[in-house]
Backbone bond lengths (Angstrom), bond angles and torsions (degrees), N, CA, C in turn:
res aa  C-N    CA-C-N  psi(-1)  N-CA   C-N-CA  omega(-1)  CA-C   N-CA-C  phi
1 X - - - 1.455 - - 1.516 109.75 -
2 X 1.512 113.93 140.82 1.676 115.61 144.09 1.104 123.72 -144.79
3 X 1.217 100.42 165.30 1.430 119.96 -165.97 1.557 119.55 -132.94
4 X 1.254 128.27 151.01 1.225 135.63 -175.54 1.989 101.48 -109.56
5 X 1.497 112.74 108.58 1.551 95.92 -173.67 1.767 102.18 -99.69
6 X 1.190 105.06 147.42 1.647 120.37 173.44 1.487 104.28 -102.34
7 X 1.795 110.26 114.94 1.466 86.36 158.84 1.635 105.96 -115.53
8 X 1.542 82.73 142.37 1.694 92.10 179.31 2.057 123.84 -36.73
9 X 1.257 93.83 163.18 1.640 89.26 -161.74 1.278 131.38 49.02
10 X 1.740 124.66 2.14 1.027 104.62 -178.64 2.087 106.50 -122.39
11 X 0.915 116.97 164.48 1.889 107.18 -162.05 1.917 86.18 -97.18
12 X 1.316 109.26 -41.37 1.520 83.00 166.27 1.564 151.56 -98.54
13 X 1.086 131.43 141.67 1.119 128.51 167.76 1.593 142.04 -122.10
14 X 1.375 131.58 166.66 1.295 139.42 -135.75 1.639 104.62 -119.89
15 X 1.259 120.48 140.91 1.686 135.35 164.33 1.415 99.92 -73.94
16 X 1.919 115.47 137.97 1.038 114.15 167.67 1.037 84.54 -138.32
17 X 2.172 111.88 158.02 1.571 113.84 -179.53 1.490 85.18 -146.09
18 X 1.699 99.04 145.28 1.660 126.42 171.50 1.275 100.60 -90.92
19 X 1.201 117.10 161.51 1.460 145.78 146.94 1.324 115.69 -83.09
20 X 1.425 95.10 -77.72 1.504 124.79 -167.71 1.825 101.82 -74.43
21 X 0.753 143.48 32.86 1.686 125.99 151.11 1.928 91.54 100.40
22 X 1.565 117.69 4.49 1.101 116.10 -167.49 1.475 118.56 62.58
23 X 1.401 107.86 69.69 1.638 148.22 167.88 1.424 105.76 -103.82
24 X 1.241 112.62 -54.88 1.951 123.69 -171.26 2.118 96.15 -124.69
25 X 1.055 94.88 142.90 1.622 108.80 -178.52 1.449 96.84 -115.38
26 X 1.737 128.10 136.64 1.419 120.51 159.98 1.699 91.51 -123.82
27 X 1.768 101.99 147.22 1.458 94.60 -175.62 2.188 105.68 -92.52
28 X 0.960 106.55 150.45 1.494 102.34 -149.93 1.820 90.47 -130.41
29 X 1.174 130.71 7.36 1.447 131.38 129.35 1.307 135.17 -65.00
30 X 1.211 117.98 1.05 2.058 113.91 -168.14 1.581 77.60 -91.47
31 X 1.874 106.80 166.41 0.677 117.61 -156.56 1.795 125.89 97.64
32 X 1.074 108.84 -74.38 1.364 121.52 173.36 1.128 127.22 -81.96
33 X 1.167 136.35 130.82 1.738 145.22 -177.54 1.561 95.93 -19.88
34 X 1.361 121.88 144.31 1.688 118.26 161.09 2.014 104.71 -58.69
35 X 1.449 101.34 139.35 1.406 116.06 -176.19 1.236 116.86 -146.48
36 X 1.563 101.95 124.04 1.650 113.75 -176.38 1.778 112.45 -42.74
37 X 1.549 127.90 28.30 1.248 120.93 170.46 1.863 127.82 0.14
38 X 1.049 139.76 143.96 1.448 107.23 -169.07 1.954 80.51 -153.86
39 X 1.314 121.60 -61.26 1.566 98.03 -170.61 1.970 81.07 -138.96
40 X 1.680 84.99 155.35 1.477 109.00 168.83 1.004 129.96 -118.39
41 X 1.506 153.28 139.04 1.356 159.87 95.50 0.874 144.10 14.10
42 X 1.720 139.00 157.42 1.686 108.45 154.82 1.327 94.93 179.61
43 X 1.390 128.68 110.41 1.434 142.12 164.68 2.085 109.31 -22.31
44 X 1.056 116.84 144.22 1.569 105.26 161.29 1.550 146.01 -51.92
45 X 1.678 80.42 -17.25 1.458 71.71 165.95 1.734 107.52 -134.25
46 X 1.292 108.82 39.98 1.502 110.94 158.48 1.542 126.24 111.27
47 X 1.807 95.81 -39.25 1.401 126.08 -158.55 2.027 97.15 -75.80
48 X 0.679 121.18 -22.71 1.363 115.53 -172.83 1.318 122.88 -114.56
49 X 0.556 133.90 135.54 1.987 134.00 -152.63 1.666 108.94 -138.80
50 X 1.067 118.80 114.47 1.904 106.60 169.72 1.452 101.02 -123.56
51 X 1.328 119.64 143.26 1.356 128.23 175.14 1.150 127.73 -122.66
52 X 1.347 149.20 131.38 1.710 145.55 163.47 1.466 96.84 -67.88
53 X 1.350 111.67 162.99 1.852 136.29 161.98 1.564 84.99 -121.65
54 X 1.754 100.38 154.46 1.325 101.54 166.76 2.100 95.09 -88.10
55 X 0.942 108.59 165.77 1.439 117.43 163.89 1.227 94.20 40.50
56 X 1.848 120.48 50.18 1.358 101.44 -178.62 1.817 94.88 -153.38
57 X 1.099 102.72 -120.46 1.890 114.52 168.00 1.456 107.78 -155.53
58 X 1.424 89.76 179.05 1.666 110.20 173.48 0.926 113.19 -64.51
59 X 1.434 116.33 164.16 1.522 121.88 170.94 1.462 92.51 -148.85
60 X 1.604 100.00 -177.12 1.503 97.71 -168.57 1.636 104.28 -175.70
61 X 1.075 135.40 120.77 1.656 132.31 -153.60 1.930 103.39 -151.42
62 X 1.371 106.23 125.58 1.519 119.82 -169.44 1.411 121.23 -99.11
63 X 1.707 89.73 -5.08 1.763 95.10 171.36 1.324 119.74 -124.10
64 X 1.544 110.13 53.28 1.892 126.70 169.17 2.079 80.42 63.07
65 X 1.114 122.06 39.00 1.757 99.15 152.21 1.329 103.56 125.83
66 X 1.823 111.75 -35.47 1.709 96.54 -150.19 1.609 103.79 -85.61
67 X 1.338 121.70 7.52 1.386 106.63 164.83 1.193 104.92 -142.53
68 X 1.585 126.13 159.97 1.631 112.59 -168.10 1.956 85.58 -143.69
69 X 1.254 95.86 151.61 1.231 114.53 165.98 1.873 123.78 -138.12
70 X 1.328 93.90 143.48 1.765 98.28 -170.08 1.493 112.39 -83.50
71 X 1.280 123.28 141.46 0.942 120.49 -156.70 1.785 109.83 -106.29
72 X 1.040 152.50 -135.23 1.563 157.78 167.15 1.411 111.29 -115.14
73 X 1.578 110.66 -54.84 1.109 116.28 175.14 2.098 126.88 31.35
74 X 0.699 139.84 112.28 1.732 133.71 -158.75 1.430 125.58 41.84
75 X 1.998 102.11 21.12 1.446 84.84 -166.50 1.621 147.78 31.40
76 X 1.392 97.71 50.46 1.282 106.72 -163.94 1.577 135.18 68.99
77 X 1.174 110.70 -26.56 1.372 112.10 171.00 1.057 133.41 -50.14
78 X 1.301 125.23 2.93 1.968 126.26 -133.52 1.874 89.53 -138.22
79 X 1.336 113.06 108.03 1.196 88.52 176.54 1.726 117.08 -127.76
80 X 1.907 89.31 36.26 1.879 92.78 150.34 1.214 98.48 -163.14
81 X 1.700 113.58 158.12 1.584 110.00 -176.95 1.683 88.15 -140.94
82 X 1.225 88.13 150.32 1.541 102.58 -177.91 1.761 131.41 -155.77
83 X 1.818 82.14 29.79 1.804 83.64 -168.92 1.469 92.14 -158.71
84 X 1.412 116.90 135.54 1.148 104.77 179.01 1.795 120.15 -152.56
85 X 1.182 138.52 105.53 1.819 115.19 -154.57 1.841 93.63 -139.72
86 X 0.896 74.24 130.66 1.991 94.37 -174.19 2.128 105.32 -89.87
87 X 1.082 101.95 -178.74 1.917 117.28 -172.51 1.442 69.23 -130.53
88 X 2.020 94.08 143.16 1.148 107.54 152.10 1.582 136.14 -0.50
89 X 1.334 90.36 -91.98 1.295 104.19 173.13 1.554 136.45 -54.80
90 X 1.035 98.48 8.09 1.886 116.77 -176.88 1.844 96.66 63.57
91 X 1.068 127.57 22.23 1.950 116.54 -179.89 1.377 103.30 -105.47
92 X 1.195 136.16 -8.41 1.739 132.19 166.80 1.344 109.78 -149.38
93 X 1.639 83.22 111.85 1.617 105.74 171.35 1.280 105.22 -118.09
94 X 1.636 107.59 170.69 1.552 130.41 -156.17 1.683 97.65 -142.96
95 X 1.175 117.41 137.41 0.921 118.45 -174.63 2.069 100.47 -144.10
96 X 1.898 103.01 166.97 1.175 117.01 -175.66 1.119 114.82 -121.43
97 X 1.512 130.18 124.46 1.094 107.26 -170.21 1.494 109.85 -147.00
98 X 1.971 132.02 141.03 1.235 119.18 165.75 1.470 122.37 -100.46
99 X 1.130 109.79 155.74 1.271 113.28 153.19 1.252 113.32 -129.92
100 X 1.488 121.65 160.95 1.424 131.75 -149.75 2.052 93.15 -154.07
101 X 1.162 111.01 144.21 1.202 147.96 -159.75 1.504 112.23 -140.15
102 X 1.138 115.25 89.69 1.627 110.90 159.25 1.620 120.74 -92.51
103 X 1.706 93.13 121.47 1.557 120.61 -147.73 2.033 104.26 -100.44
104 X 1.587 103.40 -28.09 1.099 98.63 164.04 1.851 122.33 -169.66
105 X 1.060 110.90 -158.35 2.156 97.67 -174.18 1.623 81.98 -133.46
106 X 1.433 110.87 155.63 1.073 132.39 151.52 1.450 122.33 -160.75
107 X 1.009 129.31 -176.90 1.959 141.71 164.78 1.255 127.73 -77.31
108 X 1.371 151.60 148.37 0.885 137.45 -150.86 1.756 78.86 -94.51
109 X 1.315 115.78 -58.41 1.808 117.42 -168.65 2.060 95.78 -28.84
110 X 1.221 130.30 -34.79 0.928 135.15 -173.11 1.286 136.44 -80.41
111 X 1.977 100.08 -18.38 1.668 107.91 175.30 1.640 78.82 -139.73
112 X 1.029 125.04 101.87 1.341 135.63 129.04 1.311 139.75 -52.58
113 X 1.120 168.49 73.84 1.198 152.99 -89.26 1.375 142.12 17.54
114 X 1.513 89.23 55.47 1.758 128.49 -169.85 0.937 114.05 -47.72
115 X 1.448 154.05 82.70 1.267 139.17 -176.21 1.186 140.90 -42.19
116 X 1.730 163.39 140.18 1.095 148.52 -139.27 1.384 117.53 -72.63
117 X 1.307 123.64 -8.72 1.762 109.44 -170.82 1.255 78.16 -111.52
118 X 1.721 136.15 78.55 1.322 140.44 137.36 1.572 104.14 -112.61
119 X 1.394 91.43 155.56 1.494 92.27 160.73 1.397 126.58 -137.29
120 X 1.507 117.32 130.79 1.619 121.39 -150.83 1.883 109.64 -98.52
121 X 1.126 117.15 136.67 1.335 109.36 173.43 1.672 142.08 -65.25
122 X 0.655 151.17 139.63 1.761 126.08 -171.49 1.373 123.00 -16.62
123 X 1.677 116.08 -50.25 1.081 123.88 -156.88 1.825 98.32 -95.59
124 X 1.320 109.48 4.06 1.503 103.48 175.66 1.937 110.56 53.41
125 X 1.611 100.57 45.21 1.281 93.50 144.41 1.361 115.56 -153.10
126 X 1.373 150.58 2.04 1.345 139.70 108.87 1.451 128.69 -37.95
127 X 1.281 104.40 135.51 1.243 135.00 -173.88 1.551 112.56 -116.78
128 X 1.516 124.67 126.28 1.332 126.00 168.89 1.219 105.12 -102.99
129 X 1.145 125.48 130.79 1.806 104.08 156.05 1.423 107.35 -86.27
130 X 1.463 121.93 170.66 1.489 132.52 -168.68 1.334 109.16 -171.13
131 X 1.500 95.17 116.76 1.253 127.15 178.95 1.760 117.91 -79.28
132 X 1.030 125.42 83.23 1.540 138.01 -178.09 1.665 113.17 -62.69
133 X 1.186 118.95 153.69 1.338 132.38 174.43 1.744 107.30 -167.91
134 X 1.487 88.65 130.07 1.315 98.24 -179.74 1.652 106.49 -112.32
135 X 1.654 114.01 151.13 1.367 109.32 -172.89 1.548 107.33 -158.03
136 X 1.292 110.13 177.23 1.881 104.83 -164.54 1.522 94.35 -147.58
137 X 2.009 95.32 125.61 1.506 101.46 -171.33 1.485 97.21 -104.97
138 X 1.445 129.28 167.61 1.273 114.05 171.62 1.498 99.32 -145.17
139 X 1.209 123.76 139.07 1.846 129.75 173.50 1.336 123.59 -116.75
140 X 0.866 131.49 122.39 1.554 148.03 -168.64 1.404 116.34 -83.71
141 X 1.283 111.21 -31.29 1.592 128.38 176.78 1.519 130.40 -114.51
142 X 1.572 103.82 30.79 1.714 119.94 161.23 1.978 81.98 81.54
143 X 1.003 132.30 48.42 1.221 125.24 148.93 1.748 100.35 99.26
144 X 1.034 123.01 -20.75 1.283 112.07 -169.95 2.364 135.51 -63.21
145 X 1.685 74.18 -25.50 2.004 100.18 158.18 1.545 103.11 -139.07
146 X 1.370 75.45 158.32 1.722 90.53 -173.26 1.648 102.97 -126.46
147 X 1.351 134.69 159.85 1.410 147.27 -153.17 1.499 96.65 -164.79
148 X 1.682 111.06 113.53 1.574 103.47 -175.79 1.441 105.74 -107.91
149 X 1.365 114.27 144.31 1.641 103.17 -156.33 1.908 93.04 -136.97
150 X 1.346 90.65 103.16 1.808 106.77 178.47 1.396 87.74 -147.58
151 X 1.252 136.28 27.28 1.373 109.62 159.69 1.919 109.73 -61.41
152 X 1.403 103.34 153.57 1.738 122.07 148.18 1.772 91.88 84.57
153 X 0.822 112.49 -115.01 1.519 122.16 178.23 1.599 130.97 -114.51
154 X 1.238 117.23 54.39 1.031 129.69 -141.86 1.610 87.21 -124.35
155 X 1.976 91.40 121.51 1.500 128.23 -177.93 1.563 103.27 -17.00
156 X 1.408 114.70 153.70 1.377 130.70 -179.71 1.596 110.57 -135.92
157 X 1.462 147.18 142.06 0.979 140.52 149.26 1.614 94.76 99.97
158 X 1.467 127.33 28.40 1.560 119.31 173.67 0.987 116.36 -43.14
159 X 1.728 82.63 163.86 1.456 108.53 -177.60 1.701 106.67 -130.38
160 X 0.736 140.15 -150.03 1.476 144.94 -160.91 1.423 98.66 -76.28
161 X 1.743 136.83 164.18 1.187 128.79 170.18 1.535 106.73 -146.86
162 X 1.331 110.67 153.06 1.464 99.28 -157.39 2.025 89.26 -137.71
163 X 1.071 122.16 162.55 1.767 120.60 -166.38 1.684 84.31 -144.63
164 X 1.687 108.35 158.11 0.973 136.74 141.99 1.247 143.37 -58.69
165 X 1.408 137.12 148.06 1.454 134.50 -176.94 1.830 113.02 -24.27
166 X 1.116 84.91 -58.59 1.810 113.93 -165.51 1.692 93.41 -81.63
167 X 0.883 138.40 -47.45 1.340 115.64 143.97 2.609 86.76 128.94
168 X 1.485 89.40 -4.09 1.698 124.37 173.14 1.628 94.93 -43.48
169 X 1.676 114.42 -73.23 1.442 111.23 -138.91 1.770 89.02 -112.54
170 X 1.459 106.29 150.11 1.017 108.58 -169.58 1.743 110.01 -142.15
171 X 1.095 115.66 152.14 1.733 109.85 -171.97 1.370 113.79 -148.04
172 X 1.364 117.02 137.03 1.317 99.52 177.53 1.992 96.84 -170.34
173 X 1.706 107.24 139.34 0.903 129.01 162.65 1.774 123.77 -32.64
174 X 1.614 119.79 127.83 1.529 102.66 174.91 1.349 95.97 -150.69
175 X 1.788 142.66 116.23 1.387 112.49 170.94 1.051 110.90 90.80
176 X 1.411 129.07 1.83 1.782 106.61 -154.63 1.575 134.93 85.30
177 X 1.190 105.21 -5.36 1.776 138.76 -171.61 0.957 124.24 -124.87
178 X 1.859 121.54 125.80 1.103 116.42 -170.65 1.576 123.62 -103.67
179 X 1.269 121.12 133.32 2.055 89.25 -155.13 2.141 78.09 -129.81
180 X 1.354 91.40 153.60 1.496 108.29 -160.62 1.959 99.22 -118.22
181 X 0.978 106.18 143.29 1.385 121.13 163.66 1.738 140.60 -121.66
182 X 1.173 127.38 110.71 1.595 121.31 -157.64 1.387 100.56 -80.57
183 X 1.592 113.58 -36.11 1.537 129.26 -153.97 1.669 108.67 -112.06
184 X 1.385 107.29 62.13 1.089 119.16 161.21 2.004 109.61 48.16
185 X 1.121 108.50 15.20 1.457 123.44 -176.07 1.199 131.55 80.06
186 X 1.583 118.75 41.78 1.093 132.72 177.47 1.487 104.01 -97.72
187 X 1.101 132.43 -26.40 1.601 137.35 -175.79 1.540 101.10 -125.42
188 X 1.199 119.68 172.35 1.396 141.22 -178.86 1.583 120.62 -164.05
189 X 1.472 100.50 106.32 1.585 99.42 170.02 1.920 103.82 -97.74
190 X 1.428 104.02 151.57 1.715 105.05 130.90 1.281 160.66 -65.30
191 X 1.483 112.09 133.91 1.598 106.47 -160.03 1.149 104.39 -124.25
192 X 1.666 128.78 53.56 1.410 115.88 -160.70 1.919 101.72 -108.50
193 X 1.367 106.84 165.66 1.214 117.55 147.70 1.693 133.15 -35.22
194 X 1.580 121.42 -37.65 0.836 117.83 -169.65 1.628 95.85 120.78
195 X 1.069 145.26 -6.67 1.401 143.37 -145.04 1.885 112.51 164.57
196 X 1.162 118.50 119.81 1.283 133.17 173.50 1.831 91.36 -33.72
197 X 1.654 86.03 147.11 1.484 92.65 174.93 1.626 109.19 -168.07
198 X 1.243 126.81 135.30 1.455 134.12 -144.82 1.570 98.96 -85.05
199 X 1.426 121.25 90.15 1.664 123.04 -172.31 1.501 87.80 -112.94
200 X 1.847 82.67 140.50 1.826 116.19 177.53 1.373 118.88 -78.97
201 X 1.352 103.75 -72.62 1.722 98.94 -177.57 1.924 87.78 -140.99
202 X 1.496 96.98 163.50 1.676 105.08 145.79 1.541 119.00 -137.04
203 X 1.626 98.14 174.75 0.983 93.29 170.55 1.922 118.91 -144.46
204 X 0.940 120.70 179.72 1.289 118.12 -178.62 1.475 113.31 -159.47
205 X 1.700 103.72 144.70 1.390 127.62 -175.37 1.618 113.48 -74.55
């Protein structure tokens, strides 16, 4: 097992990995600078680990935790990740990722009912606007290249994403909408109700 733990009040948090079915916890971040950790991974049988940072990068570790390595992932461009789902075998992962664009400055006296992709200064009277984009990387070789796959019409505003054994079918929340992938995330259909609808997590076999 792993886990990503949050402790309250604090912005960072730590990787923990079981043995035992999660009986005994060892924390499997020391070592490395403290890091806003945000979602975890984990091959089938334990040994392979991939991780998001928020406002940070990938990581990616071949011995269940005790060593981690950073990955390329958006070539730098990407400056939050927040989704992350591995194949069996830890060799194709999928990842979530934003990038953000500040498009212009203003005053708060000036945007009054500021809409949420602003960003406010301490003193709450600068205003950024910020231009968001959401996008989906995928790696074939346990993290080592990355392939970003938003061609055509491909989901905006993710939400969590979850992969198959084989590492083939892929799913993930956008909007209220659930849009499905056969081809390892080169295409994207829709899987909705007919109507936006407020979904928690998924999962897949």
């Amino acid at each position: 097992l792993a886990a990503v733990r949050k402790d309250r009040g604090r912005e960072r948090g730590s990787i923990w990995t079981s043995c035992d079915s999660g009986i005994s916890w060892t924390e499997r971040s020391a070592g490395a600078p403290p890091r806003n950790w945000w979602r975890v991974t984990s091959s089938a049988d334990g040994a392979k680990l991939a991780a998001v940072v928020a406002f940070g990068s990938v990581w990616t570790s071949p011995d269940s935790g005790q060593t981690w390595t950073e990955t390329s992932a958006g070539n730098g461009r990407i400056s939050n990740w927040y989704g992350i789902a591995s194949s069996s075998d830890g060799t194709k992962l999928a990842v979530i990722a934003r990038s953000q664009t500040v498009t212009g400055l203003g005053y708060v006296g000036d945007a009054l009912g500021y809409p949420r992709d602003m960003w406010l200064d301490h003193m709450w009277r600068k205003v950024w606007n910020v231009e968001k984009s959401d996008s989906i990387w995928t790696s074939t070789d346990s993290g080592q290249t990355w392939m970003q796959r938003t061609a055509g019409e491909a989901p905006n505003s993710i939400g969590d994403i979850v992969s198959s054994s084989d590492g083939t079918k892929l799913a993930l929340e956008s909007d209220g909408l659930l849009w499905t992938s056969t081809d390892s995330g080169e295409s994207w259909t829709e899987r909705s109700l007919g109507k936006p609808v407020r979904w928690g997590r998924a999962v897949s076999n």
